[in-house]
C-alpha positions as CSV (number, residue, x, y, z in Angstrom):
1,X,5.7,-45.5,-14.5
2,X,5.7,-44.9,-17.9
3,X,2.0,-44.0,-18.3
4,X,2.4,-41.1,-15.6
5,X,5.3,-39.7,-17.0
6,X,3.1,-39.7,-20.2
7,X,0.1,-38.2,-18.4
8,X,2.2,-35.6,-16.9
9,X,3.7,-34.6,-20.6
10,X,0.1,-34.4,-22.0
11,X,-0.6,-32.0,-19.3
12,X,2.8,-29.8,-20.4
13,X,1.6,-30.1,-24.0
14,X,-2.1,-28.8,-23.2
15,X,0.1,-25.9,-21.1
16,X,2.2,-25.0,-23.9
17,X,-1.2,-25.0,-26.3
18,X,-2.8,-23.0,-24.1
19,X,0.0,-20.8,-24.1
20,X,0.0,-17.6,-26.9
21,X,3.2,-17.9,-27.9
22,X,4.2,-16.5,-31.3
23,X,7.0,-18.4,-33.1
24,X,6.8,-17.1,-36.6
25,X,4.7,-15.4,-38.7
26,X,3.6,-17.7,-41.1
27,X,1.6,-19.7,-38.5
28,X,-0.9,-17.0,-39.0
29,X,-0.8,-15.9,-42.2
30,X,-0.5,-18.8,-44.0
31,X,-3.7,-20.3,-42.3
32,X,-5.8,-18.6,-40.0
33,X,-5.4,-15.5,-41.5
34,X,-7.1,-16.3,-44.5
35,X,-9.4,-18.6,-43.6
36,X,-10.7,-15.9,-40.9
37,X,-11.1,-12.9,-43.1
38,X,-12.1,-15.6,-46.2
39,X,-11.3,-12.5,-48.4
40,X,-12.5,-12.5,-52.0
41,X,-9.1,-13.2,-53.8
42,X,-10.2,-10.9,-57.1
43,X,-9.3,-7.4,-54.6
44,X,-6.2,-9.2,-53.3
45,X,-3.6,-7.1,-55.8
46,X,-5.0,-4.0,-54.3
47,X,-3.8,-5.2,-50.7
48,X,-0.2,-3.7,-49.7
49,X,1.6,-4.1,-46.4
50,X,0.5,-1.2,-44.9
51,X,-3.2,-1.2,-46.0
52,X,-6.4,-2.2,-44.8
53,X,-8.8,-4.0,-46.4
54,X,-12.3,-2.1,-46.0
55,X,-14.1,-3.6,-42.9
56,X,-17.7,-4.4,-43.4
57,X,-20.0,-4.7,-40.7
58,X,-22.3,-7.6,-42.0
59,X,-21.8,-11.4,-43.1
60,X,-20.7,-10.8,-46.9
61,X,-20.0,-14.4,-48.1
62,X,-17.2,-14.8,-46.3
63,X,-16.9,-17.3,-42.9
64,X,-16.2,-14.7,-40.6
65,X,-16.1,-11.0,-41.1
66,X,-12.8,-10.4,-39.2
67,X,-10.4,-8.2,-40.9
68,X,-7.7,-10.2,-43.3
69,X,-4.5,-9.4,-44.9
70,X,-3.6,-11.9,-47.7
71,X,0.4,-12.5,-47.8
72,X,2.4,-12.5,-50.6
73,X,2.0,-16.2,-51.2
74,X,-1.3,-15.8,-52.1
75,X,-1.7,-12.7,-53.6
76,X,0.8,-13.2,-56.3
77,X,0.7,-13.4,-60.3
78,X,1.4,-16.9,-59.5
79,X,-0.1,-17.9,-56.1
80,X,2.4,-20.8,-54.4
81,X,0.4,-21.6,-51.5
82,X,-2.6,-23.7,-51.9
83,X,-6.0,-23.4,-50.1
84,X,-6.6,-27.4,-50.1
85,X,-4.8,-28.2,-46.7
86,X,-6.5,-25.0,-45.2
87,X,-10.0,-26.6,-45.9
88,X,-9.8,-29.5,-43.2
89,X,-7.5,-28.1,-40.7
90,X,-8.9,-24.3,-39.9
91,X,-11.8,-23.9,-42.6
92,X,-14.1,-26.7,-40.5
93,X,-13.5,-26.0,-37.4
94,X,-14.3,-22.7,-37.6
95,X,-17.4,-23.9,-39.8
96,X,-18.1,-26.1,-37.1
97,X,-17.7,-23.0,-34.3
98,X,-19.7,-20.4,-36.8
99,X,-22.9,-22.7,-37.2
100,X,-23.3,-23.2,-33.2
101,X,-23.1,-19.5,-32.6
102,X,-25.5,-19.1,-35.7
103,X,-28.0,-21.5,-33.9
104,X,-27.6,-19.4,-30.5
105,X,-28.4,-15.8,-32.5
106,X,-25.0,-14.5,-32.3
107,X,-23.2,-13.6,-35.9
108,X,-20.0,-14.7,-34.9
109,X,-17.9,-15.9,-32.4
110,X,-15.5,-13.9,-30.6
111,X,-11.9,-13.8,-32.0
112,X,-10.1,-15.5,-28.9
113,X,-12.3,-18.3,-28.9
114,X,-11.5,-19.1,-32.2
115,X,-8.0,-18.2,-32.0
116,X,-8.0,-21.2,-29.0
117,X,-10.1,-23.4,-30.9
118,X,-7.5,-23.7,-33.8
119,X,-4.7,-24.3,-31.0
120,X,-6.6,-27.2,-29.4
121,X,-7.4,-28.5,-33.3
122,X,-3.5,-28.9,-33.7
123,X,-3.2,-30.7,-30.0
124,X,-5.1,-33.0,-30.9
125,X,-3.8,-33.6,-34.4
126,X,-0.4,-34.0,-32.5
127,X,-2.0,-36.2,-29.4
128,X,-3.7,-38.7,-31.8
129,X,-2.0,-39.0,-35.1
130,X,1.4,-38.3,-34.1
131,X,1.9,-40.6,-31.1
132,X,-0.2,-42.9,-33.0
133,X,2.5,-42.9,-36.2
134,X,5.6,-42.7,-33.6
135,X,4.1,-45.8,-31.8
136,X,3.5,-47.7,-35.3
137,X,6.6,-46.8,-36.9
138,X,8.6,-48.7,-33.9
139,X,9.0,-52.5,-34.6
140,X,9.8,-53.1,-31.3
141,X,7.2,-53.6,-29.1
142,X,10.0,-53.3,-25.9
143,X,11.4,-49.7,-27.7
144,X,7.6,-48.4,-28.3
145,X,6.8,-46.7,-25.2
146,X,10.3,-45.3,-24.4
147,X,10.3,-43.8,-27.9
148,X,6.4,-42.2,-27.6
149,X,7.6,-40.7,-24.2
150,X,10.8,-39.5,-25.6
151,X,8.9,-37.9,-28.4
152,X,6.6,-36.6,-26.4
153,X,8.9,-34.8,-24.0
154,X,10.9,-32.9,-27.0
155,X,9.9,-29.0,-26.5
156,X,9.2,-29.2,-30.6
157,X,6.0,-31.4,-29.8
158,X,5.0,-29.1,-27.1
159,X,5.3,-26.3,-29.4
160,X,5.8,-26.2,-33.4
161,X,3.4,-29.1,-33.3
162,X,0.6,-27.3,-31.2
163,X,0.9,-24.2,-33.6
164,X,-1.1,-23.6,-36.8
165,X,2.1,-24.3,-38.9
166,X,1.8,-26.0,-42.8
167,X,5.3,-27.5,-41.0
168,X,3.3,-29.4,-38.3
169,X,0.7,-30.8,-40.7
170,X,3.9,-31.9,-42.6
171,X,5.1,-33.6,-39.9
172,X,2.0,-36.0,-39.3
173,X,1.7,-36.6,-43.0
174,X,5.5,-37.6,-42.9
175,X,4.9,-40.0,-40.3
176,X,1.9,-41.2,-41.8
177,X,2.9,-41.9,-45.1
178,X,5.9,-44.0,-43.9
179,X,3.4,-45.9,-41.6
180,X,1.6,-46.4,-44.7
181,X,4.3,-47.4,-46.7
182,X,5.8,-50.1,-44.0
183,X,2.2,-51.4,-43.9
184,X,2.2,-52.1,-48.2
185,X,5.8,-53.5,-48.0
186,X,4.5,-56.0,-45.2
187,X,1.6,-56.8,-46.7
188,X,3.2,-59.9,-48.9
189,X,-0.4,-62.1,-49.3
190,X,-2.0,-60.0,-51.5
191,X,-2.2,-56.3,-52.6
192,X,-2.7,-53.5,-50.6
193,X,-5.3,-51.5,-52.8
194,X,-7.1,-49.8,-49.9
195,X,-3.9,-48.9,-48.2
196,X,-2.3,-47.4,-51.5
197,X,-5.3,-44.8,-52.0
198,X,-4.6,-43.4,-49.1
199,X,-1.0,-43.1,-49.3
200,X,-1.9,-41.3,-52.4
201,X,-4.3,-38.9,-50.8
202,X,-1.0,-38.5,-48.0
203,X,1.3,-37.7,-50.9
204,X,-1.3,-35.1,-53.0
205,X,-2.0,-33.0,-49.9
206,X,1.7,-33.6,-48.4
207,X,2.9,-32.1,-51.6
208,X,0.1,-29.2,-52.3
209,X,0.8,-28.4,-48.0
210,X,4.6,-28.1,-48.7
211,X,7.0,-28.6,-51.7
212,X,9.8,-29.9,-49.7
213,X,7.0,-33.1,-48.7
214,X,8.2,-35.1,-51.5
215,X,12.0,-34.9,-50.1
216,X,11.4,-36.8,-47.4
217,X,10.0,-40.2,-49.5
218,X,12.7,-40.5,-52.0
219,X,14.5,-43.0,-50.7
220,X,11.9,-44.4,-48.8
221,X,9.6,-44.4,-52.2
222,X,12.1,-46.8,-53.6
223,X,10.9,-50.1,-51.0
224,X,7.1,-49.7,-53.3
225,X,9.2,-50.2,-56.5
226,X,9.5,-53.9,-56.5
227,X,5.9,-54.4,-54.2
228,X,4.2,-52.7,-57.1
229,X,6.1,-54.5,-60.2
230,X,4.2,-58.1,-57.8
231,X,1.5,-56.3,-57.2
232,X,-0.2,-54.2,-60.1
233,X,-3.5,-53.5,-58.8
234,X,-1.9,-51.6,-55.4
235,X,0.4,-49.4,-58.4
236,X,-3.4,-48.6,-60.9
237,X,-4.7,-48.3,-57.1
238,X,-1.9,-45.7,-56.2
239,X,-1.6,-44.0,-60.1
240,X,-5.5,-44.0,-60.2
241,X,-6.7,-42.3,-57.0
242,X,-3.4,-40.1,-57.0
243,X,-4.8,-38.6,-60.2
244,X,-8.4,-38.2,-58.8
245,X,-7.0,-36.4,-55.7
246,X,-4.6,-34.0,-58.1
247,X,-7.8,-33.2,-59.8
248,X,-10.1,-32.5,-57.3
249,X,-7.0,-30.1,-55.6
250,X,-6.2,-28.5,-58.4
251,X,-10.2,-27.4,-58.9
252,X,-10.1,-26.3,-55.4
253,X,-7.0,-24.3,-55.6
254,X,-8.6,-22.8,-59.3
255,X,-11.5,-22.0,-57.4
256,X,-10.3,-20.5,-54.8
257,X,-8.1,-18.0,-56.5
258,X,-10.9,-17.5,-59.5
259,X,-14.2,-17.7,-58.0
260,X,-16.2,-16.5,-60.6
261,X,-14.4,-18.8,-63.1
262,X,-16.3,-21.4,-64.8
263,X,-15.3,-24.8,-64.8
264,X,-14.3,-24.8,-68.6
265,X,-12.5,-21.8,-67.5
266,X,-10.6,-24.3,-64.6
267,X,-9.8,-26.8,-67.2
268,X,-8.0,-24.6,-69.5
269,X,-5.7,-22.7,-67.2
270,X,-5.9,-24.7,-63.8
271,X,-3.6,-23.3,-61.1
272,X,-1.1,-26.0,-59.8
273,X,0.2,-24.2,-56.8
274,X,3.3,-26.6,-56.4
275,X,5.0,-26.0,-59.8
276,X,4.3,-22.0,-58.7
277,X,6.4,-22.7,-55.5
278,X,8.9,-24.7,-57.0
279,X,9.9,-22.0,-60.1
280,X,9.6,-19.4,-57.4
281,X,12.3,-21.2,-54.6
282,X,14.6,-22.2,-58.1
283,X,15.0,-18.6,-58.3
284,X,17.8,-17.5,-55.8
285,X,17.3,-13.6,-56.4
286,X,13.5,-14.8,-54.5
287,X,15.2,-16.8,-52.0
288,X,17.3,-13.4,-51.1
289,X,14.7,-11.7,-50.0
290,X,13.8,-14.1,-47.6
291,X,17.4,-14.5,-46.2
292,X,20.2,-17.0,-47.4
293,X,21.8,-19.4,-45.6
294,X,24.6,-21.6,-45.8
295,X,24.8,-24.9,-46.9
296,X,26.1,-26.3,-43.5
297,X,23.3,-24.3,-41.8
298,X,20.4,-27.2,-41.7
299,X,23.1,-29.7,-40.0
300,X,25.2,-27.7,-37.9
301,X,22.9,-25.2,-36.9
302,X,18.8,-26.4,-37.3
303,X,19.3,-30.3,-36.4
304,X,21.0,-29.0,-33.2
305,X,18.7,-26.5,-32.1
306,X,15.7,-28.8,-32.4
307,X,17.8,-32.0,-31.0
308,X,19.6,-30.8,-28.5
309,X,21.4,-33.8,-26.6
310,X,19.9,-36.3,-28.7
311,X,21.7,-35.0,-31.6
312,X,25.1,-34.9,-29.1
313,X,24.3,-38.5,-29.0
314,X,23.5,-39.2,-33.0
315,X,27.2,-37.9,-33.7
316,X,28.6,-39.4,-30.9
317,X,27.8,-42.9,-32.3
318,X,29.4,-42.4,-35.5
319,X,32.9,-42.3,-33.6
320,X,32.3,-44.9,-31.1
321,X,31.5,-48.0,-33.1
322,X,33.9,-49.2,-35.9
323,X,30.7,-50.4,-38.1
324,X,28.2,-47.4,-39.3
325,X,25.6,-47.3,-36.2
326,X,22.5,-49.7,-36.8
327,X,20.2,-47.0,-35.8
328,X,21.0,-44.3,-39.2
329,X,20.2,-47.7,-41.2
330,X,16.7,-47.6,-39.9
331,X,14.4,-46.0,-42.7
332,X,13.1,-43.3,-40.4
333,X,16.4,-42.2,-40.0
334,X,17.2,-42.5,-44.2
335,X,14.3,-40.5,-44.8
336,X,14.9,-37.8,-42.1
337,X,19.0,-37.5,-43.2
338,X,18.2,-37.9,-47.2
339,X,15.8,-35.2,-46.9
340,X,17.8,-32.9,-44.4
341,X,20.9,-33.2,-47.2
342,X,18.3,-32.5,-50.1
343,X,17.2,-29.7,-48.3
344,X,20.7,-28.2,-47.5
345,X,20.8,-27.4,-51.3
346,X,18.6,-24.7,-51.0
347,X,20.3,-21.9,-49.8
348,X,17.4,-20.7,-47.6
349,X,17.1,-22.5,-44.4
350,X,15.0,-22.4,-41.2
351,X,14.9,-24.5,-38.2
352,X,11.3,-25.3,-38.8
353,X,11.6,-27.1,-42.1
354,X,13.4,-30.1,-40.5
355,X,10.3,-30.2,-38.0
356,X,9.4,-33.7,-39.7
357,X,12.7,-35.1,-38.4
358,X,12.7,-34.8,-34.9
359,X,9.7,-37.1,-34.2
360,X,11.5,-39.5,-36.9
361,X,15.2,-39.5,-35.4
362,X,14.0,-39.3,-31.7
363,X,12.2,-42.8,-32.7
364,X,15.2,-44.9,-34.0
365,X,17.8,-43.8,-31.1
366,X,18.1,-45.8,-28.7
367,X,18.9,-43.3,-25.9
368,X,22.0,-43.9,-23.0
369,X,19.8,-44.8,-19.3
370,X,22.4,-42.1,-18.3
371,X,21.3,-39.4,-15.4
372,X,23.7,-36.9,-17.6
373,X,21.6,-37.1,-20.8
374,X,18.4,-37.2,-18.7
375,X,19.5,-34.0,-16.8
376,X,20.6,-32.6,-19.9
377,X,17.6,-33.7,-21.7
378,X,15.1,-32.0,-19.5
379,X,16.9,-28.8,-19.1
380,X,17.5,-28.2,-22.4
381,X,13.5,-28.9,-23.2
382,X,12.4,-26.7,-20.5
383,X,15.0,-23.9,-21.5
384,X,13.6,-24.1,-24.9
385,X,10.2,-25.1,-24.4
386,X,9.3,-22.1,-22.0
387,X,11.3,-20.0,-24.4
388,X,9.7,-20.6,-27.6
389,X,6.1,-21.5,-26.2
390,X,5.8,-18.7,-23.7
391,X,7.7,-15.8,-24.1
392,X,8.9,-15.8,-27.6
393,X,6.7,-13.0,-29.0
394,X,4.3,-14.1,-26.7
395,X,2.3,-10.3,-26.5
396,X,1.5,-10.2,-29.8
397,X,-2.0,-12.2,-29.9
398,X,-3.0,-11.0,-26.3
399,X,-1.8,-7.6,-27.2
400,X,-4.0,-7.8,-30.7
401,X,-7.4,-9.2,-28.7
402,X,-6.9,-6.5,-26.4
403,X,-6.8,-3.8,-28.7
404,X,-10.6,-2.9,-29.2
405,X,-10.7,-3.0,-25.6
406,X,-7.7,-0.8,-25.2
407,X,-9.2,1.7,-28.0
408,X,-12.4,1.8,-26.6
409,X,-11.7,3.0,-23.1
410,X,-8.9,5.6,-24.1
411,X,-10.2,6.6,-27.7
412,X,-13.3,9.9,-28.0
413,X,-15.1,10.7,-31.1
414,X,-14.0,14.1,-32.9
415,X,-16.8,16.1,-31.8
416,X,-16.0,14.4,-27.8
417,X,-19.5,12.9,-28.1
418,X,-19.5,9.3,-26.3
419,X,-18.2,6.3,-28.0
420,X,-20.9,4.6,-30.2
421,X,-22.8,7.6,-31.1
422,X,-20.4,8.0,-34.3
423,X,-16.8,6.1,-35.7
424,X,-14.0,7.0,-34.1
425,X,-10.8,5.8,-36.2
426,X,-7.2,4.7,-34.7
427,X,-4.3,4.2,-36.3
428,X,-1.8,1.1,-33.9
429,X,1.2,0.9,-34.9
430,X,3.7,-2.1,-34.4
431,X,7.2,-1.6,-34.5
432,X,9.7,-4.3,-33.8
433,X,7.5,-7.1,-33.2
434,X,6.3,-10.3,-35.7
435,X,3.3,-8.9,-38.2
436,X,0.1,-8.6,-36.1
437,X,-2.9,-11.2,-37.0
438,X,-5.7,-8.6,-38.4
439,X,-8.1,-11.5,-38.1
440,X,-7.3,-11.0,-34.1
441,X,-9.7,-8.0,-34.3
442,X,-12.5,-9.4,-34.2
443,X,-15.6,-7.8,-35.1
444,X,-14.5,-4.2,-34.0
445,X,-16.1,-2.5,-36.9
446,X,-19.5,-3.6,-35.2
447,X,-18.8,-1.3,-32.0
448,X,-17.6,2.1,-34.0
449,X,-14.2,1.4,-34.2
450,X,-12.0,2.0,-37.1
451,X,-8.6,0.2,-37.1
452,X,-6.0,0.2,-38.9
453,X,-3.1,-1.2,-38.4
454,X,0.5,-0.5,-39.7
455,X,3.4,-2.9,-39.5
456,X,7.0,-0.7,-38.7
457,X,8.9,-4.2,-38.1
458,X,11.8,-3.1,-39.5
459,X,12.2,0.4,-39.0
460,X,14.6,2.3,-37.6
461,X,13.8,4.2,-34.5
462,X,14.5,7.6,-36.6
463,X,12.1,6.5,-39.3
464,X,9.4,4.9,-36.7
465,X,9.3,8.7,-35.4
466,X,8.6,10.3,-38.6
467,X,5.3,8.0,-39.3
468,X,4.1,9.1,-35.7
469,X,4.7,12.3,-36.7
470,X,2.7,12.4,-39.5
471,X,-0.5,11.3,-37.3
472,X,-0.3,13.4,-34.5
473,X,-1.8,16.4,-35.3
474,X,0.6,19.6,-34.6
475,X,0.4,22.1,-32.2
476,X,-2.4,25.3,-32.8
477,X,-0.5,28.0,-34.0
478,X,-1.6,31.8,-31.8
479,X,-3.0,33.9,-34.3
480,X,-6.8,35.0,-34.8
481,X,-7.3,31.8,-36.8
482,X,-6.0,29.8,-34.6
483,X,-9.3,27.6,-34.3
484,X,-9.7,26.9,-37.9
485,X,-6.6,25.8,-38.2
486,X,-6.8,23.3,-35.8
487,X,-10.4,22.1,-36.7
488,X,-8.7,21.9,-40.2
489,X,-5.7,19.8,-38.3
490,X,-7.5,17.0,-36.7
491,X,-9.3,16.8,-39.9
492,X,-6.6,15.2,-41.5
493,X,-5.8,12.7,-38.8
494,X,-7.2,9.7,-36.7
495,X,-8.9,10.5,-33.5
496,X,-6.2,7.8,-31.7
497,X,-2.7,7.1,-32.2
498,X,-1.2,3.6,-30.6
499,X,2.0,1.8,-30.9
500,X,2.7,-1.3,-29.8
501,X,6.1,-2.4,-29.1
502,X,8.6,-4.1,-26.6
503,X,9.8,-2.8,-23.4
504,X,13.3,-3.7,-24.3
505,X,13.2,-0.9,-27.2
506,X,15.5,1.9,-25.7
507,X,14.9,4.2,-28.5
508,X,11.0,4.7,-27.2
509,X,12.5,6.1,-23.1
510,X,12.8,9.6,-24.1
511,X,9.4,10.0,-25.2
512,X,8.3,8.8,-21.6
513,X,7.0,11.4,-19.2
514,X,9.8,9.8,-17.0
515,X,12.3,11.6,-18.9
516,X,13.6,15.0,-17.4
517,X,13.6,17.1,-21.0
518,X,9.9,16.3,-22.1
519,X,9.9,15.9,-26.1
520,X,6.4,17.5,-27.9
521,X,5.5,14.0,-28.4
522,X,4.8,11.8,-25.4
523,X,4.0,8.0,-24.7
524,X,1.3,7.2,-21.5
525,X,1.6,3.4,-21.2
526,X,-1.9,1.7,-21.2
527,X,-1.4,-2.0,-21.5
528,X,1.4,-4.4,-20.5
529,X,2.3,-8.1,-21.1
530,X,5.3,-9.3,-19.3
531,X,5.5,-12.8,-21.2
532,X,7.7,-11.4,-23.7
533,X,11.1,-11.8,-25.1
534,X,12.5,-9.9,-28.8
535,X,14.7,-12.2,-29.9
536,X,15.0,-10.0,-32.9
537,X,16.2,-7.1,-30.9
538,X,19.5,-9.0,-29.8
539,X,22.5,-6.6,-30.7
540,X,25.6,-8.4,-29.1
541,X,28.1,-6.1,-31.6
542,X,26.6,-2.9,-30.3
543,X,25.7,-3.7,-26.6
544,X,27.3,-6.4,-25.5
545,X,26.6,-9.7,-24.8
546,X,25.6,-8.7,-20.8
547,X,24.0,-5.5,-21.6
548,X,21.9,-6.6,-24.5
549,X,20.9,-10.2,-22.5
550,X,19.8,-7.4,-19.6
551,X,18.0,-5.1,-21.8
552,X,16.3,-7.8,-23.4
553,X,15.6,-10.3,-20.7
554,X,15.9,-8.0,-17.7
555,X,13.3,-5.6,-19.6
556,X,11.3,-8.0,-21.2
557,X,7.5,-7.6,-22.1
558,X,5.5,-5.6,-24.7
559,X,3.4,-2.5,-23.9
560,X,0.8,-0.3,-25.6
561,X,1.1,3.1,-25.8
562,X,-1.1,6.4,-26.8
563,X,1.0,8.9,-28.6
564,X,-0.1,12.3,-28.0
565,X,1.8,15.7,-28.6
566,X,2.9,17.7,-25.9
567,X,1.9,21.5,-26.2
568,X,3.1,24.4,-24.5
569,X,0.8,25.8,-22.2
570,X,0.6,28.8,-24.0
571,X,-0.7,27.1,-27.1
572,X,-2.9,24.9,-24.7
573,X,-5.2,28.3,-24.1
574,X,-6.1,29.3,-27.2
């Protein structure tokens, strides 16, 4: 029984991968956005949010030449994300992909493919190592399979774990390590040197990956204390190779953000990405800008949302039982409730942090055989699951392949000669949806597009109409020079104007032809995706709770749109 119901959650976890969901920004731009574009980090401070880097037509050194927009992180003074992690996960895969469309005479491959290709590389990072690590760190054989089917039917391994998240590679090296670690303790005959190296790889790239890594092995840390004070050759095994990894991660993290610097040059001012992240996130006036929390937020809030009924449960047995519960005495469950209060002293929290817990806490319960929690259990993870692997954001990256399409069939050049004969330019912009991936794009400068893309996120509709206005050329005025003046006009604007945005967005009906009193600018819909839900457009103190769940929900979906401006006839003549 329980290998179908197994099978039959594989299958829901290739759906879900399969599925372009977008759940937050950083699971693009903190990977496959810069391994993509592979920009040359010595241009990255001229890179602003609303710029675009120039496109080039040819392979210039980099491993794809996709449009790129380095974030923050990595285009700072300081850079606090590190390019080691990237390497394995995205940079060889799409290696891999380049070098068989290299052999077939194609430059590169096309965007989606590659975009899918990195979805099915975290699958099966999730299907093997995970499971793997969930069915080792049970010491029960009885509990084993119950526990890898329990873990396999939480909506967070259908979807934060099949997304290109640092938080997901956390996850397995969380799991991994303390696999490692319960392996060393066990190991009482004679030292573990083998074993130790690679925990000290785990820990190197767990920490370079993610600063809050080393929060989850504090406690757990302490069992190797007295193993290593026996055993000295597993602790110079575990010192020795940990340095060798810090080097050789450091030199790629150098590099990276210095190419042209020697290796003299790397010696005397390496940079250690991890210090960079930690001054940054001791700094509350940084952690501001990313939204501040409070303190309560990880346990009342996060744990919750990611649990669900199994967390109903975790509290329940603190109150039922006179004794502390023998299952938050398990180490799994130390390292994932140490690290979820170490965590809840930074004031900026987000569900996806605590990622590394659910796999962990779902392992040491021992779950009710109640039809209640099952009933409960299931709805919840299909609730959540469709929501956040479907239709959260889920138009953006289908929206973003088609928009070369989309460009090419509605867009002329400025002389109305035929597409391809010269470049016609369009400005898309996106307004109140995640940040589009650039890297998405593909290779549309090799077809005589021009793109550029501007992120409105979070504009007000007021201000979002003023930027259209500045790229729709105005009417032509009458008067004897009325066609130099608008020759002069289109001059100084892109052939094609686009936004993007959801359905939901009221502020966009009156520029509809739909509407009775036709403004001068107009939207003509030319693309829809219906698989799409703003949860950032939720305004319950305005609306309502049951008009803004039926503006939302009811009108759910994100469109493209041309933007043209509507001239009298009059003015039409001249």
């Amino acid at each position: 029984m329980w290998r179908r119901t197994y099978l039959l959650l594989l299958v829901i976890r290739i759906y879900f991968t399969l599925s372009p969901s977008y759940l937050h920004p950083d699971e693009n731009f903190q990977g496959p956005e810069v391994v993509a574009g592979k920009l040359n980090p010595s241009s990255r401070f001229c890179m602003t949010a609303s710029s675009l880097p120039p496109r080039r037509s040819g392979n210039d050194g980099r491993l794809l030449s996709y449009p790129s927009r380095l974030p923050w992180e990595f285009t700072a003074e300081n850079p606090i994300r590190s390019a080691f992690p990237l390497w394995p996960t995205y940079d060889v895969p799409i290696s891999l992909l380049k070098w068989f469309y290299t052999e077939t005479g194609t430059v590169n491959p096309p965007s989606q493919l590659v975009y899918y290709v990195l979805r099915g590389v975290m699958f099966l990072l999730s299907f093997v190592l995970e499971d793997w690590a969930v069915y080792e760190l049970v010491p029960y054989p009885r509990h084993r399979r119950a526990t890898v089917v329990l873990v396999a039917s939480s909506y967070v391994t259908w979807t934060y774990q099949t997304h290109t998240f640092s938080n997901a590679l956390e996850t397995l090296l969380v799991a991994w390590g303390l696999v490692l670690i319960r392996r060393i303790v066990a190991n009482k005959q004679r030292s573990s040197v083998f074993s130790c190296a690679v925990l000290s790889f785990i820990a190197v790239a767990g920490i370079f990956n993610r600063i809050t890594f080393p929060a989850f092995f504090v406690i757990p840390g302490l069992q190797l204390l007295p193993y290593f004070w026996r055993k000295p050759a597993s602790f110079v095994s575990f010192v020795g190779f940990g340095l060798l990894f810090l080097c050789i991660t450091v030199i790629v993290d150098t590099a990276f953000y210095r190419p042209s610097a020697s290796f003299r040059d790397i010696l005397r001012a390496p940079i250690i990405t991890p210090i960079n992240n930690l001054l940054y996130n001791s700094d509350s006036s940084n952690l501001a800008l990313h939204g501040l929390h409070p303190r309560y937020q990880h346990f009342l809030v996060n744990l919750p949302q990611l649990l669900g009924p199994a967390y109903v449960v975790m509290i329940l047995s603190f109150w039922s039982l006179p004794a502390i519960p023998s299952w938050s005495k398990d180490m799994r469950a130390v390292s994932a409730l140490s690290a979820t209060m170490l965590l809840s002293i930074v004031p900026h929290q987000e569900p996806r942090f605590l990622i590394p817990c659910v796999p962990l806490l779902l392992s040491c319960l021992r779950i009710p055989k109640s039809r209640w929690f099952l009933a409960a259990w299931v709805i919840f993870n299909a609730a959540l699951g469709f929501l956040m692997g479907v239709y959260h954001q889920g138009g953006i990256v289908p929206a973003q392949l088609a928009i070369p399409s989309i460009i090419s069939a509605n867009a002329v050049t400025p002389n109305g000669a035929p597409l391809g004969s010269a470049p016609v330019s369009a400005v898309v912009l996106w307004w109140k949806t995640y940040s589009p991936p650039l890297w998405l794009l593909g290779d549309s400068a090799n077809h005589s597009l021009d793109i550029e893309s501007r992120d409105l996120m979070g504009m007000s509709g007021p201000e979002m109409d003023k930027e259209l206005r500045k790229l729709i050329p105005s009417c032509p005025s009458r008067n004897k020079n009325g066609a130099e003046d608008l020759d002069t006009e289109l001059a100084r604007h892109p052939d094609a104007v686009f936004i993007v945005a959801p359905k939901s967005a009221k502020y966009l009906d009156s520029y509809t032809k739909l509407e009775s009193d036709r403004p001068d600018l107009e939207l003509h819909e030319l693309w829809s995706y219906s698989k799409h839900i703003n949860m950032d457009d939720l305004d319950f103190g305005t609306d309502g709770i049951i008009s803004t769940l039926r503006r939302v929900i009811g009108r759910r979906g994100l469109a493209v749109w041309a933007v043209r401006r509507h001239c009298t006839r009059e003015t039409d003549e001249i």
